[in-house]
Each structure stands twice: as structure tokens, then as C-alpha cells.
N, C-alpha and C positions, 0 to 999 in steps of 0.2 A: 635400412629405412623402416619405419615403424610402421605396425598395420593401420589402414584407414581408422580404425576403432581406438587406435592407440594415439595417436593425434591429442594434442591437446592445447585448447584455445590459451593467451594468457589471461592468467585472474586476474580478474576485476574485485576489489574490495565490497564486499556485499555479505551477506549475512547466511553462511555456508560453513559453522564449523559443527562439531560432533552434535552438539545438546542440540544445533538449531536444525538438525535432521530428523530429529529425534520428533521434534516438534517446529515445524518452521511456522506455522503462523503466530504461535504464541512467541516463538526468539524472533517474527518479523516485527513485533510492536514495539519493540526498544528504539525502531530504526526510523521509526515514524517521522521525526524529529529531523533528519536528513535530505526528507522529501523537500522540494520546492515547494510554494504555497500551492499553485497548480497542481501539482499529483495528490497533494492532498487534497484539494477541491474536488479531484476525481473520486479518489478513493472514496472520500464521506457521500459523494455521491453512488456509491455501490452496492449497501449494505442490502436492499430488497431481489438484486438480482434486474437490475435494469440494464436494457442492451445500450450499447454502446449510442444508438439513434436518439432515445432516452433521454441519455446521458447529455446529449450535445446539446440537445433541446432545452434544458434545464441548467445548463451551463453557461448556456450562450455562446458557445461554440462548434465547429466543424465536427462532425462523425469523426474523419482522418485525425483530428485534433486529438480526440478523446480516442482513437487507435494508439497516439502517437504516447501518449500519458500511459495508458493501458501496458505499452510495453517496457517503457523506461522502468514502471513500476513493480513489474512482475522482476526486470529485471536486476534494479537494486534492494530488491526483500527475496535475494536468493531463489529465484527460477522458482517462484509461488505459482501455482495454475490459479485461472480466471475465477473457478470456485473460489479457490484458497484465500483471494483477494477479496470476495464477496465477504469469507469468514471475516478477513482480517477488519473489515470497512464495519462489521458488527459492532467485534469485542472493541475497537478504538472510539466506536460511537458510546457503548457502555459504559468504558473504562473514562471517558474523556470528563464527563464531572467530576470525578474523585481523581482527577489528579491536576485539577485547575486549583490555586488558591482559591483560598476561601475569603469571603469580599465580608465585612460585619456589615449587616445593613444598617442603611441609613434613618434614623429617627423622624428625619425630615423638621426639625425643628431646630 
């Protein structure tokens, strides 16, 4: 029988290989893409560091709600902590113009 330490849950497909240890917020933003629209409404709503009360207030939803987003999230961007996620909700807030197409505007005429 293996020691309590030696235990091991099964994987879950999520964003845990060598590079993305190395650096998991920057290997979480590939995965962005995967979230539900809701996690992502969460996450963009994170980047200042706002409590989860905050969050639900500006969401339009329940605290437990934004608990419940909070964990799916942390949990499919590879066991990110609650900081890491703050990070993550930055660089996808900065990154997110330059990787929208580009629209030519319109003349109006």
C-alpha cells in the first residue's frame, strides 16, 4: 500500500507539462480559449486584485458563483494560485488587442 503522500489523484487534462512549471501563468494563456464564456467573464474581471464580493457585484452574480468559477479556473490553468490568476487576468487583458483581428475602418461613406 503506498504512503498517504504517494497517493495519486487521476489527471485531469490541464496545463501541467515541464515548460508550463517552468512558467505556468505565461503556459496558462494558451488555454484561455478552453474556458467557458463565464470563467472568462471571471477571470477579465480579476486583473486589479478584486475580492470575490467584488466580483459578484459586477458580474451580476452570487459570491458562491464567483467561488465556484474561481475554482474550476485555477483548476483547469494547472493548480494556478489566486495571485497567479490576478497575473493571468493582466497579461490576457494586455495581450487581448493584438490578438483580435484587425477590423479596417470604416470610411463612413
Amino acid at each position: 500500500m503506498p504512503h498517504g503522500s504517494e497517493h495519486h489523484a487521476p489527471k485531469r487534462e490541464t496545463c501541467t507539462g515541464t515548460a508550463d512549471r517552468a512558467n505556468p501563468v505565461i503556459a496558462a494563456l494558451q488555454y484561455i480559449d478552453t474556458l467557458t464564456e463565464r470563467e472568462q467573464e471571471v477571470l477579465s474581471a480579476m486583473p486589479g486584485g478584486e475580492s470575490n464580493a467584488d466580483m459578484a457585484l459586477s458580474l451580476g452574480i452570487t459570491e458562491r458563483t464567483v467561488k465556484f468559477h474561481v475554482t474550476n479556473l485555477r483548476e483547469k490553468l494547472g493548480g494556478l494560485t489566486r495571485l497567479q490568476l490576478h497575473l493571468l487576468a493582466l497579461l490576457n487583458e494586455a495581450a487581448a488587442p493584438r490578438l483580435r483581428p484587425s477590423v479596417p475602418p470604416s470610411t463612413g461613406r
